[in-house]
C-alpha positions as CSV (number, residue, x, y, z in Angstrom):
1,X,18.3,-15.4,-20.7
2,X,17.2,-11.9,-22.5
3,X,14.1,-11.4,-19.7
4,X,14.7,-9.6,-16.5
5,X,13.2,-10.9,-13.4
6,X,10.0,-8.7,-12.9
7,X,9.3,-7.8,-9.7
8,X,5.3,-7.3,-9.8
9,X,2.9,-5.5,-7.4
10,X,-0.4,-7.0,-7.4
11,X,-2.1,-4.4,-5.6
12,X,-4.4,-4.5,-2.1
13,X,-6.4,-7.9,-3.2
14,X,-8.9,-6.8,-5.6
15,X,-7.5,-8.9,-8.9
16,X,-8.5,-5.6,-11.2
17,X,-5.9,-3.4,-9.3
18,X,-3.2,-4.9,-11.0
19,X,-1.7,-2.5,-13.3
20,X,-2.3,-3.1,-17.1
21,X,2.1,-4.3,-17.6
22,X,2.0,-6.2,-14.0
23,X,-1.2,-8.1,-15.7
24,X,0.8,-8.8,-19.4
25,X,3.7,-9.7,-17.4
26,X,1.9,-12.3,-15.3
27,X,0.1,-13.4,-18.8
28,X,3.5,-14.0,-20.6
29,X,5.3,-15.7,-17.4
30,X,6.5,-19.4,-17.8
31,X,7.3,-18.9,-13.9
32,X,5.5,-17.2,-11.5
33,X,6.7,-17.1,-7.6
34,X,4.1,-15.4,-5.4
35,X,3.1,-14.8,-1.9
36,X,0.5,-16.9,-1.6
37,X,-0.5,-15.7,1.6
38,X,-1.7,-12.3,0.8
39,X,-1.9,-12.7,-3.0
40,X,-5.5,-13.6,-4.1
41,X,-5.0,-17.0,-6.7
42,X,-7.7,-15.8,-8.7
43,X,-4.6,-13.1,-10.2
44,X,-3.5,-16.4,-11.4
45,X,-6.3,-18.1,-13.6
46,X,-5.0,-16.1,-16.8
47,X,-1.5,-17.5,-16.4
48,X,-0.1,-19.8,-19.5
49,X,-1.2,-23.3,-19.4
50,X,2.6,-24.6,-18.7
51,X,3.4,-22.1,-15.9
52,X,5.4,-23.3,-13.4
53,X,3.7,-21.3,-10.4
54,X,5.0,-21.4,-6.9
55,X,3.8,-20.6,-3.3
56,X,6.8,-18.7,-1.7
57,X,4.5,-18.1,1.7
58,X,6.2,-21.1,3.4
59,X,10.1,-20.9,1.8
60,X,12.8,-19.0,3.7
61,X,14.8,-16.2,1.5
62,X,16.9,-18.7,-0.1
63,X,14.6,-21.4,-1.5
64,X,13.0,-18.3,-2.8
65,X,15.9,-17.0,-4.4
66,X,16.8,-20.8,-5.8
67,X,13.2,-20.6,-7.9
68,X,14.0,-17.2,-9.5
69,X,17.7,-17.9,-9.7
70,X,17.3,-21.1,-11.8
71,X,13.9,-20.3,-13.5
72,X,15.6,-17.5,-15.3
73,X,18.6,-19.4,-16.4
74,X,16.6,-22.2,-17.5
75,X,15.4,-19.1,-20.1
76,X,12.1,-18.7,-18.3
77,X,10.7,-15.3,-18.3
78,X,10.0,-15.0,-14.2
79,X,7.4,-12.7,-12.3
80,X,8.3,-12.5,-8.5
81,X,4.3,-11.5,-7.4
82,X,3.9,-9.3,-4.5
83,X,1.0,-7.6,-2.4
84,X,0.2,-4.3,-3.2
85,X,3.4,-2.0,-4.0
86,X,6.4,-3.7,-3.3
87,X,8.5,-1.4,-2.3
88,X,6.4,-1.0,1.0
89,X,7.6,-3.7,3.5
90,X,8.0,-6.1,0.2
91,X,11.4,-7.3,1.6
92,X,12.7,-7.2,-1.9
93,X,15.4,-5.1,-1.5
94,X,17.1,-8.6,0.0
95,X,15.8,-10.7,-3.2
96,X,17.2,-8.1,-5.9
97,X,20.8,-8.0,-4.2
98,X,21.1,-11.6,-4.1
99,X,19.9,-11.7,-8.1
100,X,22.4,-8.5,-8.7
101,X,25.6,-10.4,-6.9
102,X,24.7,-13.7,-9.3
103,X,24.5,-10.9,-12.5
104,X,20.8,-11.6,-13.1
105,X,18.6,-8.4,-13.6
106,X,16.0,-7.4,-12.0
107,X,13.0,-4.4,-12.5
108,X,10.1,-3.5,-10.6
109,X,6.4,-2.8,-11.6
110,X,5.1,-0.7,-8.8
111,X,0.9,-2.0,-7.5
112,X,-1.8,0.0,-5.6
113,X,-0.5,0.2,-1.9
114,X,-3.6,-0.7,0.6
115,X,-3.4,2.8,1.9
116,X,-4.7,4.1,-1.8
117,X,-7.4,1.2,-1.5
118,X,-8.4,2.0,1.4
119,X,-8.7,5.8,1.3
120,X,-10.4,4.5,-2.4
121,X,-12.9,2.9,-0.5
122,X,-13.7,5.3,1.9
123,X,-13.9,8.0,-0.9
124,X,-11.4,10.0,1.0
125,X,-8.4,12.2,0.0
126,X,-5.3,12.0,2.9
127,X,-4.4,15.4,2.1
128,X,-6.7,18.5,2.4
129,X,-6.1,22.2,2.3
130,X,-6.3,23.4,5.3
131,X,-6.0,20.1,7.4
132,X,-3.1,18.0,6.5
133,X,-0.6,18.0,3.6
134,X,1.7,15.3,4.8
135,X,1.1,11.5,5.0
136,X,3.2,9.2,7.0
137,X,3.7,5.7,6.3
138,X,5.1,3.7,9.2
139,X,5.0,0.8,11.4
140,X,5.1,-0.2,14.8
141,X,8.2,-2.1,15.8
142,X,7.6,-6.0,16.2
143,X,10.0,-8.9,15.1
144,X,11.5,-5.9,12.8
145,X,12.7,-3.1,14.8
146,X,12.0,0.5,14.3
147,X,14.6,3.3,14.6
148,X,13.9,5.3,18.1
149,X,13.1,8.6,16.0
150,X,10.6,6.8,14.3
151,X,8.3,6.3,17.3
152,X,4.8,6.8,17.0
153,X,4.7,9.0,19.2
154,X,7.2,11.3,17.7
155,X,5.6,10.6,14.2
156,X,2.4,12.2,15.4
157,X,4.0,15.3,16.8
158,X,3.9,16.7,13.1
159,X,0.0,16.5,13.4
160,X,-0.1,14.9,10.1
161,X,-2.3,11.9,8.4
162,X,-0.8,8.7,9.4
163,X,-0.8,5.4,8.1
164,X,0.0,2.7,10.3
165,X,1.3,-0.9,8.6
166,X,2.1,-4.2,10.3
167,X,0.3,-3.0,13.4
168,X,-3.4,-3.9,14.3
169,X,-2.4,-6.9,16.4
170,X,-0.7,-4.3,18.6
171,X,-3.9,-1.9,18.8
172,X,-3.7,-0.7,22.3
173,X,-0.4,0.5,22.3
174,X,-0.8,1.9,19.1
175,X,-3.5,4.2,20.5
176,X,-1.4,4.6,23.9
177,X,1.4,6.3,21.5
178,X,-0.8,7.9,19.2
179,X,-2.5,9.4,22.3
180,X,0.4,11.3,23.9
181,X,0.1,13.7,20.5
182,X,-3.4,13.7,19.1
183,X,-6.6,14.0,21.0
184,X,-9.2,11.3,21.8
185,X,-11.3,12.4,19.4
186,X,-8.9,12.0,16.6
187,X,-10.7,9.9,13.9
188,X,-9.3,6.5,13.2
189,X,-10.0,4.2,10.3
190,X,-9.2,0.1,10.2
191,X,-9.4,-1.2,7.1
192,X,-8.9,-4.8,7.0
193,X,-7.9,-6.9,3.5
194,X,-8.9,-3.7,1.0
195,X,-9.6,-4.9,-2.1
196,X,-10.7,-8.5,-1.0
197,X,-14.3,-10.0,-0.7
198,X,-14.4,-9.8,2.7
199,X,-13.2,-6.7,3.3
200,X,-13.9,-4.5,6.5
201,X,-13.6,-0.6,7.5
202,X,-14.1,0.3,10.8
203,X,-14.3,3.5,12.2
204,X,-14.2,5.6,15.2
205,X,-11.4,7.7,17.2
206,X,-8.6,6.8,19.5
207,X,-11.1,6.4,22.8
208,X,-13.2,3.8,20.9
209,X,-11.3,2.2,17.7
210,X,-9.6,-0.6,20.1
211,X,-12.4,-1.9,21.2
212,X,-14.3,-1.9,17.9
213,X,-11.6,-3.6,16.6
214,X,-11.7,-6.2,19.0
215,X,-15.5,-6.5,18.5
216,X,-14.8,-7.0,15.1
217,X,-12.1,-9.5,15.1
218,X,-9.3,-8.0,13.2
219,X,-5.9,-9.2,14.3
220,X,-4.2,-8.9,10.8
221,X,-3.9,-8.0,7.2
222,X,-5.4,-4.5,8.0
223,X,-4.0,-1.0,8.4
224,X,-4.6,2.0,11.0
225,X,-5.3,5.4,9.5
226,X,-5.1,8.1,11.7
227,X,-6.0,12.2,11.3
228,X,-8.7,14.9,10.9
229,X,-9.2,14.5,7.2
230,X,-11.7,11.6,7.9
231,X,-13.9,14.2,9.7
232,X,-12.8,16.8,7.6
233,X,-16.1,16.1,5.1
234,X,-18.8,15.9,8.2
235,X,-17.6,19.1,10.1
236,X,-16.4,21.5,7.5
237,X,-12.9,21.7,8.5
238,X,-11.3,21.6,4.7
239,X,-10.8,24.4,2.5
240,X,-11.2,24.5,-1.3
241,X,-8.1,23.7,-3.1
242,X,-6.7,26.4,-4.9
243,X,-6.8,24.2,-8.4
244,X,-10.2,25.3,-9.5
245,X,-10.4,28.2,-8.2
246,X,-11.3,31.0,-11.1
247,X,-8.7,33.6,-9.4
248,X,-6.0,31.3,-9.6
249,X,-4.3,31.2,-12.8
250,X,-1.9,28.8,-14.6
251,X,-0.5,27.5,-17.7
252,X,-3.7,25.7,-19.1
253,X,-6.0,28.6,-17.6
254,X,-5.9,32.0,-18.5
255,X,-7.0,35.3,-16.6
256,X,-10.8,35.4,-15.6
257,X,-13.5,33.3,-14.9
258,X,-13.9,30.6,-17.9
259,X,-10.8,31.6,-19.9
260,X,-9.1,28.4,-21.8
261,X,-6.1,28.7,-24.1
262,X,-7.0,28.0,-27.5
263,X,-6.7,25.0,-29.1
264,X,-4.2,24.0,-31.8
């Protein structure tokens, strides 16, 4: 019982957005427990011939707990397999405390988050000089409550990019909250299951995105994205950064236009 229990992202859905030590991990793993329901299975096809590899989609926290609990002191090495990064709304912080009061340990290999896949896929930075330097990621509440400060409408006071979770199936009132701070014309981007084979982006603002969601038939596994970087590109609004620019000067780049420290 020398191995940890490894806690792996697997990233949005695309089965090469697995980091390189998430992918050895799952490789070396005489038990694997994932969530089959937003886990692709092809991650599993390179698992070991004699993996024991378990569907936690329909287990409650405890059966869960039972396979990793008794996997790792059977002496198996154990990878707990989560959708993109699981420290956003993975619900492991409950797994690792009931490992940590039984004395088993536990570490974490962080995954590509959706929101990276999708702005990926749209070729788009969330943060441009001159347009938005903060990204918010939140949730609308649902089953799982969401603190009264943490509104949508008072997230999107500060103006910023916003990256909605958990939330499509609620679109309308998403864009009824969203509304109260940013204009109609606000850009909006869907994307639904980044990463997989039949994933979807759709775009428009806050006075059409509902509908062309609806149109489209997305009532899950997607994310909102919200702000005026996503017209940034098509109406100028970005400045350059300041990173390249030959007047700005910095450790690796010396005074004037094409200056490089020397090497050696």
């Amino acid at each position: 019982m020398t191995h940890p229990i490894w806690f792996v992202g697997a990233g949005p859905g695309d089965p090469e957005l697995i980091t390189v030590k998430g992918k050895r991990l799952l490789m070396e793993a005489d038990r694997v427990v994932y969530t089959g329901s937003l886990v692709p299975e092809t991650l599993l096809k390179d698992c070991l011939p004699h993996a024991g590899i378990h569907d936690s989609a329909p287990l409650n926290l405890e059966e869960t707990h039972a396979l990793l609990r008794d996997g790792y002191r059977a002496g198996k090495k154990v990878v707990r397999l989560h959708t993109g990064d699981p420290s956003l709304y993975g619900a492991i912080q409950e797994q690792m405390e009931l490992l940590e009061k039984e004395g088993i340990p536990c570490e974490v290999v962080p995954g590509v988050s959706a929101a990276f896949a999708a702005a990926a896929a749209l070729r788009q930075e969330l943060t441009l000089p001159g347009v938005s330097q903060t990204v918010i990621l939140t949730r609308m509440a649902g089953k799982t409550p969401v603190p009264e400060k943490e509104a949508l409408s008072a997230l999107a006071a500060h103006g910023a990019t916003l990256v909605i979770y958990l939330s499509v199936q609620q679109m309308e009132k998403v864009v009824l909250e969203l509304s109260c701070q940013y204009p109609l014309s606000t850009p909006v981007c869907v994307a639904y299951r980044v990463g997989w084979p039949d994933q979807k982006l759709v775009e428009g603002t806050l006075e059409t995105i509902a509908a062309r969601v609806r149109e489209a038939g997305i009532r899950r596994q997607a994310l909102i994205m919200v702000g005026d970087v996503f017209k940034a590109r098509k109406e100028g609004l970005s400045r350059k950064s300041m990173l390249y620019d030959p007047s700005f000067h910095h450790g690796f780049r010396g005074k004037g236009s094409g200056s490089f420290p020397e090497e050696g």
